[in-house]
FIBA-588800 format. One record per atom (N, C-alpha, C, O, CB): x negated, y negated, z negated. Coordinates in steps of 0.1 Angstrom, whole numbers, plus 5000, padded with zeros to 4 digits. Glycine has a CB too. Example, Ala and Ser with C-alpha at 12.3 -4.5 7.8 and 13.67 -1.06 7.14 Angstrom:
4868/5057/4922
4877/5045/4922
4868/5033/4922
4858/5033/4915
4887/5045/4910
4872/5022/4929
4863/5011/4929
4871/5000/4921
4866/4989/4920
4859/5006/4943
END
This chain:
1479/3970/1187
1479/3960/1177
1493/3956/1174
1501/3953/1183
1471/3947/1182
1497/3957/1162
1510/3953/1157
1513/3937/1162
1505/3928/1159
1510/3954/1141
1527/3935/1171
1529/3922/1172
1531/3913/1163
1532/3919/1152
1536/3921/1177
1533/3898/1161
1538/3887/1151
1547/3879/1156
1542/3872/1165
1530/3878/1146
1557/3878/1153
1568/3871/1160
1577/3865/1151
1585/3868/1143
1574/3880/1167
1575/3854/1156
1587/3843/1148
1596/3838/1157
1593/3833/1168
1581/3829/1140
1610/3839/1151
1620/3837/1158
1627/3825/1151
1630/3826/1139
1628/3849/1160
1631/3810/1158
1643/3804/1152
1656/3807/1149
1659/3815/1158
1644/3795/1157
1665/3805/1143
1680/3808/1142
1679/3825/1145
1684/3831/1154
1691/3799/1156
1673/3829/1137
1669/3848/1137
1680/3853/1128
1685/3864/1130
1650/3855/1130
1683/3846/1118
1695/3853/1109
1707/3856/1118
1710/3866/1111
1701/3842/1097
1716/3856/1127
1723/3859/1137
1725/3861/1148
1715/3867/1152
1726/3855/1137
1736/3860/1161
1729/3863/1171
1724/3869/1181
1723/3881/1180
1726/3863/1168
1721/3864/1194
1707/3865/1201
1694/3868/1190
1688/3879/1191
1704/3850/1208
1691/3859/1183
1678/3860/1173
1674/3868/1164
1663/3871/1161
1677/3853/1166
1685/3872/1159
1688/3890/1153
1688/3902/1161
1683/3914/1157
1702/3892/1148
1692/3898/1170
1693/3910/1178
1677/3914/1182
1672/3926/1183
1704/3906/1193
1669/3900/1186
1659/3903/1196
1646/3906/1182
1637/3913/1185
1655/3887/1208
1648/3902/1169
1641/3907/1158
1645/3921/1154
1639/3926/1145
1642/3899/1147
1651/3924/1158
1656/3938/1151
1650/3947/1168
1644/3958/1167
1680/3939/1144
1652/3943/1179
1644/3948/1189
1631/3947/1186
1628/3959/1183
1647/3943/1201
1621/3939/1184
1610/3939/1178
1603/3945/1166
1591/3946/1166
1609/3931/1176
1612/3949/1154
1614/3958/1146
1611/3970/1151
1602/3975/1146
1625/3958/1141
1617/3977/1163
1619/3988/1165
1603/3994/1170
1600/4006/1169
1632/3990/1174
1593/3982/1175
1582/3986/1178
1572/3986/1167
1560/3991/1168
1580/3979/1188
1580/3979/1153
1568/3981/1142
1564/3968/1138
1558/3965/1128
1554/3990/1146
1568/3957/1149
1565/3945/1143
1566/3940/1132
1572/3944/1122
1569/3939/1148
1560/3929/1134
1558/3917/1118
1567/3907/1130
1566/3904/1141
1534/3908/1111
1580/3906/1118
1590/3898/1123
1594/3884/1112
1598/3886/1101
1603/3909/1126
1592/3872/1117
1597/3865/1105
1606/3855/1113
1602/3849/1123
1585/3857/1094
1618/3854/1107
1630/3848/1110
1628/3831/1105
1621/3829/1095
1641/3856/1102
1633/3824/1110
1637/3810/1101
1649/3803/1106
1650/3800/1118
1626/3798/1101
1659/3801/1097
1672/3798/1097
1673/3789/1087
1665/3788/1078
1680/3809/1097
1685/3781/1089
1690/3777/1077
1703/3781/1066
1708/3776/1056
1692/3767/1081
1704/3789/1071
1711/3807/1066
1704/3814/1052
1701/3826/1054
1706/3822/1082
1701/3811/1042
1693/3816/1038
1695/3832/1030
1687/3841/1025
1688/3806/1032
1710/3830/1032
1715/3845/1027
1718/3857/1038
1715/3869/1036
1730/3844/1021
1724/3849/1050
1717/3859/1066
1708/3863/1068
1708/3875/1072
1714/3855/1078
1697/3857/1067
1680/3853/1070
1675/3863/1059
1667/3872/1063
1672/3833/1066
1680/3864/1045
1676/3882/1033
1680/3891/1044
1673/3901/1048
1690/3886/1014
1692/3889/1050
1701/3900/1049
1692/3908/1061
1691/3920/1060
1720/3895/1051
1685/3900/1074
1684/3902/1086
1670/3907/1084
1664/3916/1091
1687/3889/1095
1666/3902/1076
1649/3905/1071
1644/3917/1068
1634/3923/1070
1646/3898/1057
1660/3922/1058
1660/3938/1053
1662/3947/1066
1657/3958/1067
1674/3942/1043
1671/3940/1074
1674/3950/1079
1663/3955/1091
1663/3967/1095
1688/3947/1083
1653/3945/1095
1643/3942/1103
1631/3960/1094
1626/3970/1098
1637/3919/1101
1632/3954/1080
1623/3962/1076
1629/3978/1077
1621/3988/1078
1618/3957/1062
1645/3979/1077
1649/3993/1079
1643/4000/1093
1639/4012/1094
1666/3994/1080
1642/3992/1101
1646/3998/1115
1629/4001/1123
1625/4006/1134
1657/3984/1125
1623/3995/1113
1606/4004/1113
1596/3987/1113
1585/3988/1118
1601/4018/1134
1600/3973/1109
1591/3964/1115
1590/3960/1097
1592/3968/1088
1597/3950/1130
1585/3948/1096
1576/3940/1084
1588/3927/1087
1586/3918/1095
1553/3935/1089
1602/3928/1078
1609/3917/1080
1605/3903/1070
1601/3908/1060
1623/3921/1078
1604/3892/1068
1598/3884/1063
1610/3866/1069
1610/3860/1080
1580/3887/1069
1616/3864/1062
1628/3852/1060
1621/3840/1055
1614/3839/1044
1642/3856/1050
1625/3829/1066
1616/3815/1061
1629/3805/1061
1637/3804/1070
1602/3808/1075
1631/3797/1050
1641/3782/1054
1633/3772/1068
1622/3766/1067
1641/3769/1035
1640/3773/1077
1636/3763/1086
1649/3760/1094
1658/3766/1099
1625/3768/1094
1642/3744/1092
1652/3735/1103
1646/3723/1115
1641/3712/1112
1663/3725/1093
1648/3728/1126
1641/3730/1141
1643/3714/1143
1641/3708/1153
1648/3742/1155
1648/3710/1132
1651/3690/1136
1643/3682/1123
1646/3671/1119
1672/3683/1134
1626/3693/1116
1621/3687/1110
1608/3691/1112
1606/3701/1105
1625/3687/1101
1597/3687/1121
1586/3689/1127
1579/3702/1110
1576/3713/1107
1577/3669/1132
1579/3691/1107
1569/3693/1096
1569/3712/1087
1561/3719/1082
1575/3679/1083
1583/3713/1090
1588/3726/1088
1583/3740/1098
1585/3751/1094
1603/3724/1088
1579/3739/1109
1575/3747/1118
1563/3742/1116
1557/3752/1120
1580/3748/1131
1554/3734/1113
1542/3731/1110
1539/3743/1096
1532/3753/1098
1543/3713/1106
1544/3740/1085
1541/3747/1073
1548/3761/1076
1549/3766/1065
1547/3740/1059
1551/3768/1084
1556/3778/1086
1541/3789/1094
1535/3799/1091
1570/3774/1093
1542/3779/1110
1528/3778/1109
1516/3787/1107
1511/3797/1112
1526/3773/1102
1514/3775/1094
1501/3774/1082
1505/3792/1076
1499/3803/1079
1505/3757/1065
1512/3791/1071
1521/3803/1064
1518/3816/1071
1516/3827/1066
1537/3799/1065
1520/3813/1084
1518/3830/1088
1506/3829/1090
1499/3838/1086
1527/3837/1100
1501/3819/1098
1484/3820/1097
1473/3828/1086
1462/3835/1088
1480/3806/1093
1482/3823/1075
1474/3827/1059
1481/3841/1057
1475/3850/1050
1479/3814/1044
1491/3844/1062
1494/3857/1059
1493/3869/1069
1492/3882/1067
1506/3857/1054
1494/3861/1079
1491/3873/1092
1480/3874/1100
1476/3885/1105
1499/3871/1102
1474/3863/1100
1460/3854/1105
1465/3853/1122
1457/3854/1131
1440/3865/1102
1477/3851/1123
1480/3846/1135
1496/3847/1141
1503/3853/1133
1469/3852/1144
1501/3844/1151
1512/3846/1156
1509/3850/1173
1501/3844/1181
1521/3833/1152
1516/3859/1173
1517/3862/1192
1527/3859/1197
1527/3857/1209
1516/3876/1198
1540/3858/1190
1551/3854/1198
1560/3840/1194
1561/3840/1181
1561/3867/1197
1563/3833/1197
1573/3820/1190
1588/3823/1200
1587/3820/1212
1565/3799/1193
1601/3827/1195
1611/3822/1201
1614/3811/1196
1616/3810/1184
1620/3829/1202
1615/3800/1205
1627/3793/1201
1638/3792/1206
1639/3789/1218
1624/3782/1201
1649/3797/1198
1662/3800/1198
1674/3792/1192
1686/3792/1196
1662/3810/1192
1669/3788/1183
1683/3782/1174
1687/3770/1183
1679/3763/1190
1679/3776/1157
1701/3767/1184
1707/3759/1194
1724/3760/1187
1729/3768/1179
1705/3767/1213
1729/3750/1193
1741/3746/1188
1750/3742/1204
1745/3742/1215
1739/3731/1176
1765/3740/1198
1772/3742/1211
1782/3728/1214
1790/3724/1207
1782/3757/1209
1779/3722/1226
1792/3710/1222
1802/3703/1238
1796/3697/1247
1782/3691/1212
1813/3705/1240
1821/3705/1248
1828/3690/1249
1827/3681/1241
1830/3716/1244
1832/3690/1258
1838/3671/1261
1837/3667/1273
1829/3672/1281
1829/3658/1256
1846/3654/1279
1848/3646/1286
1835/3636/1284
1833/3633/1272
1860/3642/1285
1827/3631/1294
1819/3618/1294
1821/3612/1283
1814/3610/1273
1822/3609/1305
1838/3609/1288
1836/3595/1281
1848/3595/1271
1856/3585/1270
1838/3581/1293
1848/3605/1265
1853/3611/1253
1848/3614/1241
1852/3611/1230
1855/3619/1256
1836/3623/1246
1823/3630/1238
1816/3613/1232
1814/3602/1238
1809/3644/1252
1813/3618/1216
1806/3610/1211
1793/3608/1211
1785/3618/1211
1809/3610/1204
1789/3595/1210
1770/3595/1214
1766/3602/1200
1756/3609/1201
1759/3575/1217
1772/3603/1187
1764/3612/1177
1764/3627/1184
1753/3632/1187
1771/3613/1160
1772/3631/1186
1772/3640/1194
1761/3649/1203
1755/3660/1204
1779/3635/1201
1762/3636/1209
1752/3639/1220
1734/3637/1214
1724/3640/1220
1756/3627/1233
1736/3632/1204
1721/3631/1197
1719/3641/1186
1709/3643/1179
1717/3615/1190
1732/3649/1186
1727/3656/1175
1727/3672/1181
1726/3682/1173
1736/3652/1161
1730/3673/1198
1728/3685/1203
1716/3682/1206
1710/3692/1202
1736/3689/1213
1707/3672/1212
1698/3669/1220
1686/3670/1205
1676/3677/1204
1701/3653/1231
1690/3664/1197
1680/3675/1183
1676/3682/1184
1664/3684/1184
1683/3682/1175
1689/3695/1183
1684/3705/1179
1682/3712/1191
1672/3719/1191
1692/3712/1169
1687/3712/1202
1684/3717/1217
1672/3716/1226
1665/3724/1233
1694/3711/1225
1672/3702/1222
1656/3704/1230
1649/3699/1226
1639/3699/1233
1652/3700/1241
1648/3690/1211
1643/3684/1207
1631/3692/1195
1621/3688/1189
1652/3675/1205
1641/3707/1194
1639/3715/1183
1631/3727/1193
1625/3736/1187
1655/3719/1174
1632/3726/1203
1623/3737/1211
1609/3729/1210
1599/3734/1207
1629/3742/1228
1611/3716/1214
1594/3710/1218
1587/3708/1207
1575/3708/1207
1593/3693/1226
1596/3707/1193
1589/3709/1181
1583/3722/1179
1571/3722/1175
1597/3705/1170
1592/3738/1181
1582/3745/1180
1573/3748/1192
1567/3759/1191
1586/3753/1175
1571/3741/1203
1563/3744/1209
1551/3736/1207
1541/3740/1212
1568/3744/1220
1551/3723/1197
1542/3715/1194
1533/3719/1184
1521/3718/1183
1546/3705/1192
1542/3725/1177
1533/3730/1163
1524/3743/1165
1513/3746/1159
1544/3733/1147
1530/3751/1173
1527/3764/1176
1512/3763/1187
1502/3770/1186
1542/3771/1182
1515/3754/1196
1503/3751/1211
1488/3753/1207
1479/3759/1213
1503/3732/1218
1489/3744/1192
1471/3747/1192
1463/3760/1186
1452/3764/1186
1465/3735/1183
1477/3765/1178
1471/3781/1171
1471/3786/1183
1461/3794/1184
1481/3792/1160
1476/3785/1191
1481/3797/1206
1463/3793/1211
1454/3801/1213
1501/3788/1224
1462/3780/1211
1448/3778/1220
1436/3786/1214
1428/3794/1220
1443/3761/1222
1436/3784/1202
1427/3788/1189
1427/3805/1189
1417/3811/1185
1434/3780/1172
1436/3811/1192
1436/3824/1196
1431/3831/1210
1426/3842/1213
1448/3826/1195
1435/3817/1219
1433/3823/1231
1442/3827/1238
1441/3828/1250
1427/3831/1230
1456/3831/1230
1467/3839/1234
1475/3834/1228
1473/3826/1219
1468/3853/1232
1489/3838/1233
1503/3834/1228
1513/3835/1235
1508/3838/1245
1504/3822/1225
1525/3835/1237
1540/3837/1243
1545/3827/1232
1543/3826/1220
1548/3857/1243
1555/3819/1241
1565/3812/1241
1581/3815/1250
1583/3813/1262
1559/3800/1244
1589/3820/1238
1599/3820/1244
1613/3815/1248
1622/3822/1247
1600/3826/1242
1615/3805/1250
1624/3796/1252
1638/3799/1254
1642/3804/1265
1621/3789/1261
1646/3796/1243
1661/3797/1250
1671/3789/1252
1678/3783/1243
1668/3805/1245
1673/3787/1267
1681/3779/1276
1695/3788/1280
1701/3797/1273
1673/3775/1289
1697/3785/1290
1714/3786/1291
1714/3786/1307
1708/3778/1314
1724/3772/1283
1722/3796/1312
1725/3793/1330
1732/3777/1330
1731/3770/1340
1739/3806/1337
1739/3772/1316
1749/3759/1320
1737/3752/1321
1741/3740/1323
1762/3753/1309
1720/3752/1321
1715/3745/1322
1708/3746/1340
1699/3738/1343
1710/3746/1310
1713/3756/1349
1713/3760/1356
1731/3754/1371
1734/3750/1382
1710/3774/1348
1735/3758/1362
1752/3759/1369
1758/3746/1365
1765/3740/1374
1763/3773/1359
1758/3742/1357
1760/3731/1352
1777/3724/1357
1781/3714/1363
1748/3724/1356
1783/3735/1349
1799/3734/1345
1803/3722/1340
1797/3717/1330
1803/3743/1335
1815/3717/1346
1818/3703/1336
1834/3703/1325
1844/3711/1325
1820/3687/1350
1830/3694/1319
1836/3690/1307
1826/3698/1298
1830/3699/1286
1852/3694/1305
1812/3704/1301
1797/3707/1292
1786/3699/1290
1775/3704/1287
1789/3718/1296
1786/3684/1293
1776/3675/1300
1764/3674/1295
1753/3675/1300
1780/3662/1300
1772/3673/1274
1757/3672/1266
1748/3686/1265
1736/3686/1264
1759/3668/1250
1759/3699/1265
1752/3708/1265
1745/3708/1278
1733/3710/1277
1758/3719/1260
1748/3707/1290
1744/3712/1302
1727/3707/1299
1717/3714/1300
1752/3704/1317
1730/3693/1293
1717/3682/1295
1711/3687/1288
1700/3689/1293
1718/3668/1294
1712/3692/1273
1703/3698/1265
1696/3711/1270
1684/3714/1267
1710/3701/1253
1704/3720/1279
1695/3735/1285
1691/3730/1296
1682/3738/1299
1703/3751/1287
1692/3722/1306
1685/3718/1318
1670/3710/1308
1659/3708/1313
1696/3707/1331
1674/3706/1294
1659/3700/1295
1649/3713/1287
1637/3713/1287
1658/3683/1284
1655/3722/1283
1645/3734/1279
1639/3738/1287
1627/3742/1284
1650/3745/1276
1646/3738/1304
1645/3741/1313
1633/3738/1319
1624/3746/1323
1653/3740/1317
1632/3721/1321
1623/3714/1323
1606/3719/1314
1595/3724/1318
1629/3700/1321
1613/3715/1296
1600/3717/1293
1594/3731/1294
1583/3733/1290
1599/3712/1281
1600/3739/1298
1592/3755/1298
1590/3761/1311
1585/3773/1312
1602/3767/1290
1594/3750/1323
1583/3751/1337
1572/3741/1336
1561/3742/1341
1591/3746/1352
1577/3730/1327
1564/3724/1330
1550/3728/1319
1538/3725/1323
1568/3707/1329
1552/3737/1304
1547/3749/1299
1538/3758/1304
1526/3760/1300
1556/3756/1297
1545/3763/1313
1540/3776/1322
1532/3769/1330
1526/3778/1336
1552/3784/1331
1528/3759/1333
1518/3755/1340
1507/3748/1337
1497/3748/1344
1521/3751/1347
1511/3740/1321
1501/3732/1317
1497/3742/1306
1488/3738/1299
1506/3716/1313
1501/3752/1303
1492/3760/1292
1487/3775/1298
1479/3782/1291
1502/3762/1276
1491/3779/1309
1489/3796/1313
1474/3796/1314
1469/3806/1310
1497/3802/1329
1466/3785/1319
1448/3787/1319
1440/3792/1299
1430/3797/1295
1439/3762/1326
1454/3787/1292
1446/3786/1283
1452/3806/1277
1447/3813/1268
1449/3769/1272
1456/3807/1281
1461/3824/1283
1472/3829/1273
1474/3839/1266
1447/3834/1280
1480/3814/1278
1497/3812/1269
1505/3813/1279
1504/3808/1290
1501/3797/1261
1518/3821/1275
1528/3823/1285
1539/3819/1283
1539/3818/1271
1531/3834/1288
1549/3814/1288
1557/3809/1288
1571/3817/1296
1570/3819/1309
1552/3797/1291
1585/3823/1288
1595/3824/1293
1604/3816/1291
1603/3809/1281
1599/3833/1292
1615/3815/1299
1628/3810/1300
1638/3818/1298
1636/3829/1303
1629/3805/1310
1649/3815/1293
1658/3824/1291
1670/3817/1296
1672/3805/1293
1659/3829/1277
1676/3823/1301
1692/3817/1308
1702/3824/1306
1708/3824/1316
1694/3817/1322
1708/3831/1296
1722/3838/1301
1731/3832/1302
1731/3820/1299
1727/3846/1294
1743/3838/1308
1758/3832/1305
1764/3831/1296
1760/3822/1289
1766/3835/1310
1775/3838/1292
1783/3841/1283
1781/3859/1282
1782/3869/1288
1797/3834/1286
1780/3855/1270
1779/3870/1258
1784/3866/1244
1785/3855/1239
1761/3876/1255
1787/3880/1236
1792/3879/1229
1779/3875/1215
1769/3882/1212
1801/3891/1230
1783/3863/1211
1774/3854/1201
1785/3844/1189
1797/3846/1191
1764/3842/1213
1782/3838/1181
1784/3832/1170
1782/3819/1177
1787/3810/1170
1776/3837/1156
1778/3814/1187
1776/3795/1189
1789/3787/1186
1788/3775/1181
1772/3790/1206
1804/3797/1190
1811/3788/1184
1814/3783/1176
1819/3772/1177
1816/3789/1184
1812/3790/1164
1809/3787/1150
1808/3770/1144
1815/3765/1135
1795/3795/1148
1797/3764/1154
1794/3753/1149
1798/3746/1161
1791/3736/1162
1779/3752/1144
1808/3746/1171
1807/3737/1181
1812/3728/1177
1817/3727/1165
1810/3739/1192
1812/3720/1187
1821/3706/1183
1823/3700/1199
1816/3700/1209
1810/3693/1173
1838/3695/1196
1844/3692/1209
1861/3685/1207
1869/3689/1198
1844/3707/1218
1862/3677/1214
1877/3667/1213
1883/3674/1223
1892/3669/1229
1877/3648/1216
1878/3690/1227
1891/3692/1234
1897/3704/1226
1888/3712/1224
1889/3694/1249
1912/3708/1221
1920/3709/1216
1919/3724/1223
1922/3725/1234
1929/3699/1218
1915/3736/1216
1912/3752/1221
1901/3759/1224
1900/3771/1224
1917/3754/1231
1891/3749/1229
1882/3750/1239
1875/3762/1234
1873/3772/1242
1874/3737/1242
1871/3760/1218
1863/3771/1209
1871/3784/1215
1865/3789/1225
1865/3770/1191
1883/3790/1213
1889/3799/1212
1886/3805/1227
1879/3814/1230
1903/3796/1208
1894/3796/1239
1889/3800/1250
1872/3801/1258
1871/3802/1270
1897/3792/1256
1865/3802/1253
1851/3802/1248
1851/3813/1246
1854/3822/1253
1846/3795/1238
1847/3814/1234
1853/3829/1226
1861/3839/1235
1854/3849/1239
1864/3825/1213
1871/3840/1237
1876/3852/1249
1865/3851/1261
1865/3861/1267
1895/3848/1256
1856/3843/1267
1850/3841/1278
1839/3852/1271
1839/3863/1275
1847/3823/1284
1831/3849/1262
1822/3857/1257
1825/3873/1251
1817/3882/1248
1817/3849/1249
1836/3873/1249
1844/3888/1243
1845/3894/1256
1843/3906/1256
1862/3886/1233
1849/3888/1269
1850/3898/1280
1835/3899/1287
1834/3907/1297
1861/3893/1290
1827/3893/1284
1813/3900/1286
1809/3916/1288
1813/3925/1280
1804/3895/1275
1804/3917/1296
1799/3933/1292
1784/3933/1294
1779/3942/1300
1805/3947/1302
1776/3920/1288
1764/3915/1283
1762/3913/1271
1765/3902/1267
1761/3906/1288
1758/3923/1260
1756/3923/1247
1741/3914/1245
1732/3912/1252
1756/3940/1241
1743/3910/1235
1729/3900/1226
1715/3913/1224
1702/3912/1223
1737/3895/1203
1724/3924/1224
1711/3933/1223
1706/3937/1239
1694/3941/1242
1715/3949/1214
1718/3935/1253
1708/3937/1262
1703/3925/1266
1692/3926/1273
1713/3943/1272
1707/3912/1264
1695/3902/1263
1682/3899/1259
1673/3892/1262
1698/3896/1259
1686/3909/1248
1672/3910/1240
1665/3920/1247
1653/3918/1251
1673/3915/1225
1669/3926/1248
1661/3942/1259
1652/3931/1271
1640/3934/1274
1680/3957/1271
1656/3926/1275
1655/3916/1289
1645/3908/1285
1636/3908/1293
1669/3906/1295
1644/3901/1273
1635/3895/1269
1621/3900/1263
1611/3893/1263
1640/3890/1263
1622/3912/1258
1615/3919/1253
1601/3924/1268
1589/3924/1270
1627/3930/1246
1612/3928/1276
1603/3934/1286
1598/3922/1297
1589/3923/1306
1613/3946/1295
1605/3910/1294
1599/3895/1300
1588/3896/1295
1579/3902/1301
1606/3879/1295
1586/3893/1284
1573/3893/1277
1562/3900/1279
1550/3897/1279
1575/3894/1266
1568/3914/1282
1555/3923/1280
1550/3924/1294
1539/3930/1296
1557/3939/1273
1555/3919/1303
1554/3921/1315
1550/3906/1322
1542/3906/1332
1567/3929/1319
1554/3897/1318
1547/3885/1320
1554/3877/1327
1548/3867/1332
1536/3887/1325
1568/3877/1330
1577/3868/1336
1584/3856/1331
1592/3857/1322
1585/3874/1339
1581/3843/1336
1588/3834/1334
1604/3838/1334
1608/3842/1323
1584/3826/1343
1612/3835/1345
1626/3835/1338
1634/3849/1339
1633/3857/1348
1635/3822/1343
1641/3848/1330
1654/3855/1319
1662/3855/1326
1665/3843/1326
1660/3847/1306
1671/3860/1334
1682/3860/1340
1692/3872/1337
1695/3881/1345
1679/3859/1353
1696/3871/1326
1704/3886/1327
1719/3891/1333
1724/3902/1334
1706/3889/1314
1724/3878/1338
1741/3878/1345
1735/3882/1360
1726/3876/1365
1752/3859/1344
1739/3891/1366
1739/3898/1375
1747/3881/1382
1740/3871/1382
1746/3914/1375
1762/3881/1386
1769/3869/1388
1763/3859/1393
1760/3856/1404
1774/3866/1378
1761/3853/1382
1750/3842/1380
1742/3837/1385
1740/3826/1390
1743/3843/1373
1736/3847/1385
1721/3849/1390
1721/3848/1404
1712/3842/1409
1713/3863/1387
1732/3853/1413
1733/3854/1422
1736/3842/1428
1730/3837/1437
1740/3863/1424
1747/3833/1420
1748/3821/1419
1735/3809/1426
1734/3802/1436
1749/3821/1404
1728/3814/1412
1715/3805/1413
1709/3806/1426
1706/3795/1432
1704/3810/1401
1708/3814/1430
1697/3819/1444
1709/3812/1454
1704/3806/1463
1692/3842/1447
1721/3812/1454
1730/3804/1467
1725/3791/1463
1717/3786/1471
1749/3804/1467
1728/3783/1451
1725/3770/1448
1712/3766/1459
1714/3759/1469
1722/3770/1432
1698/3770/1455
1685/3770/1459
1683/3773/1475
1674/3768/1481
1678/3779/1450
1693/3783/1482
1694/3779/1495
1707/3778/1501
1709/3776/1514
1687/3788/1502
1715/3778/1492
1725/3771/1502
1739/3762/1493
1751/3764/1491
1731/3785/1513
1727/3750/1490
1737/3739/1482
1748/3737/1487
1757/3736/1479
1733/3726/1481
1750/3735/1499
1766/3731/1504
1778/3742/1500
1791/3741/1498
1766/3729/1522
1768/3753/1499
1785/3763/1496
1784/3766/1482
1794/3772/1478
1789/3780/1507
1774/3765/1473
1774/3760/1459
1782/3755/1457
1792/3760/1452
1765/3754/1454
1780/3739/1463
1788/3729/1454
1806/3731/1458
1816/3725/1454
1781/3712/1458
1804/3744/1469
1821/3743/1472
1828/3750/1463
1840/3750/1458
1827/3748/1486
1814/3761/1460
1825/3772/1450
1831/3767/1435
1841/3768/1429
1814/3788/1446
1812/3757/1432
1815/3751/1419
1828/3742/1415
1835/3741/1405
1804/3742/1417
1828/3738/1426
1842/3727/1427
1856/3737/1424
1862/3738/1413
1844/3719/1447
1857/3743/1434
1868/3752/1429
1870/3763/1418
1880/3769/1414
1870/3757/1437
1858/3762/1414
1857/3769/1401
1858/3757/1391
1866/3759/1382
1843/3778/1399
1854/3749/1391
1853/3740/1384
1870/3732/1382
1874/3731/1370
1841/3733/1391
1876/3728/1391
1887/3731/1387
1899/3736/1379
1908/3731/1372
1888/3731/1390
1894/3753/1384
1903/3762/1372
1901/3759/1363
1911/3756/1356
1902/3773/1369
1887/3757/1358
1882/3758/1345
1888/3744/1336
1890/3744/1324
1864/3759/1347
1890/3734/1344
1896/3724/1335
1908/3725/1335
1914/3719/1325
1893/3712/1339
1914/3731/1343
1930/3732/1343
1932/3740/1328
1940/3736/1320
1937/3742/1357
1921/3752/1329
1924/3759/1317
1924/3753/1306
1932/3756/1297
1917/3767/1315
1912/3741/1306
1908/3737/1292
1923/3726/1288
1925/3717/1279
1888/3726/1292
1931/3730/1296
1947/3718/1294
1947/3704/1301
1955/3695/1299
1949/3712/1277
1936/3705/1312
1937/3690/1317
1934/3679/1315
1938/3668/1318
1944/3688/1318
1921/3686/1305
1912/3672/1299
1905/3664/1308
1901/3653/1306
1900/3677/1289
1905/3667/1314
1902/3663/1335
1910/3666/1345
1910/3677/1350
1891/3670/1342
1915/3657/1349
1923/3665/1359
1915/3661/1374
1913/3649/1376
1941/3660/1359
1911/3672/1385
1909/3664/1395
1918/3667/1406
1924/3678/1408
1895/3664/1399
1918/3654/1415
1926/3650/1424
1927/3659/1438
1935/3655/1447
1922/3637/1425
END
C-alpha cells in the first residue's frame, strides 16, 4: 500500500530530506511550510524522485491549519499514515538575558506546534485504526547544554509529550517516535535568535563538522518507523552520553560541567563560571 505522509517545515532541512526519502519508496508526500516557494520547489522535486509531491501553507502556531489540512488529505487521500512534526525554531541566551517573548515564541512553535499536530491528527489516527507520529526533538532536550535554556525546555517538552503518546495511544494501534539528534548540518540558524554576539556562526561550524547528514537522519527515521521504535538516536557520542546520564549521573554531571564550561568560554563569556 502506498504510504501518506505529512511533514511540517518539509520545504527544507531535516523535512526535505526525510520527504524526498519517502519519495524514493513511491510515497504520497505533502509538505507544509511557510515557505511557499521552497514548499513548490520541494514538492517537484519529491515527485522527480518516484513519490506524489503535494505543498500546503501551514503554520504549526495555528490549530486550525493542521485541522484543514487534515480534512484535505482525508478528501484527497482518504487518510494519512504518517504525521512528522518537524518544524522548530532555534534560540540561544543567558536566563536572565533571554527575553520572555522569546521564550513564548520558541515554546509555540516547539512544543506547542508538535501537540497541535498531534491533536488534530489523534482522532483520524483512531478512525483508521492506525497511524505513526513522528516527533522531532533534540539531544539538547536530552543533554541539556547551557546558555540553551529555552530551547533545552522546548525539546525536553517534545520529549515528555511523545513518551507520554506512546503510551496513551499504542492500544489504539498508533505509534509514536522520538527523534533526538545533535548537531548536523541544517538551516535552524537561519531564524535563531539570541543576545549572544556569534553564537549563530559558531553553531554553524558545530553542525558543518558533523559527519551526520539530514539524509542519514532521515534514513534512521525512516527505518524507526517501519520497524516500530520509539526513540531516534542518531549521534553515536551522544547517545553514549545519554546511557552514562541514566546510570551514572555523578560522572554525567562532571563531564557536563567541564564541557559545559568550554562551551561558554567559547560563546565569549556570556557566563563565566567560577
Amino acid at each position: 500500500m502506498t504510504q501518506r505522509v505529512f511533514i511540517t517545515g518539509g520545504a527544507s532541512g531535516l523535512g526535505r530530506a526525510l520527504a524526498l526519502r519517502y519519495a524514493r519508496d513511491g510515497a504520497r508526500v505533502c509538505i507544509g511550510d511557510i515557505n511557499p516557494e521552497q514548499g513548490a520547489t520541494v514538492a517537484r522535486e519529491i515527485t522527480a524522485h518516484g513519490g506524489e509531491g503535494y505543498y500546503v501553507d501551514c503554520d504549526v502556531r495555528r490549530l486550525t491549519d493542521l485541522e484543514k489540512i487534515r480534512d484535505d488529505l482525508t478528501a484527497k487521500w482518504g487518510g494519512v499514515d504518517i504525521v512528522v512534526n518537524n518544524a522548530g525554531v532555534a534560540t540561544a541566551g543567558t536566563i536572565e538575558d533571554s527575553t520572555l517573548t522569546d521564550w513564548e515564541w520558541i515554546l509555540d512553535i516547539n512544543v506547542l506546534g508538535v501537540v497541535r499536530g498531534c491533536k488534530a491528527f489523534t482522532p483520524l489516527f483512531k478512525q483508521q485504526g492506525a497511524g505513526a507520529f513522528v516527533n522531532v526533538a533534540s539531544m539538547a532536550g536530552l543533554m541539556l547544554a547551557p546558555l540553551m535554556s529555552s530551547y533545552n525546555v522546548s525539546k525536553a517538552g517534545v520529549i515528555a509529550l511523545s513518551e507520554t503518546l506512546h503510551q496513551e495511544l499504542r492500544d489504539f494501534g498508533i505509534h509514536t517516535s522520538c527523534v533526538c539528534p545533535a548537531f548536523f548540518q541544517t538551516n535552524l540558524t537561519a531564524s535563531m535568535r539570541s543576545d549572544i554576539a556569534g553564537i549563530q556562526q559558531n553553531v554553524g561550524k558545530l553542525m558543518k563538522r558533523s559527519n551526520i547528514t539530514a539524509d542519514d537522519v532521515a534514513e534512521d527515521i525512516h527505518r524507526a518507523v517501519r520497524e516500530g521504535e520509539f526513540w531516534v538516536l542518531p549521534h553515536v557520542k551522544e547517545r553514549r552520553m545519554w546511557i552514562l546520564k541514566r546510570h551514572a549521573p555523578w560522572a554525567f554531571d562532571w563531564l557536563m560541567h567541564q564541557e559545559s564550561k568550554r562551551w561558554m568560554k567559547k560563546m565569549g563569556g556570556a557566563a563565566r563560571a567560577q
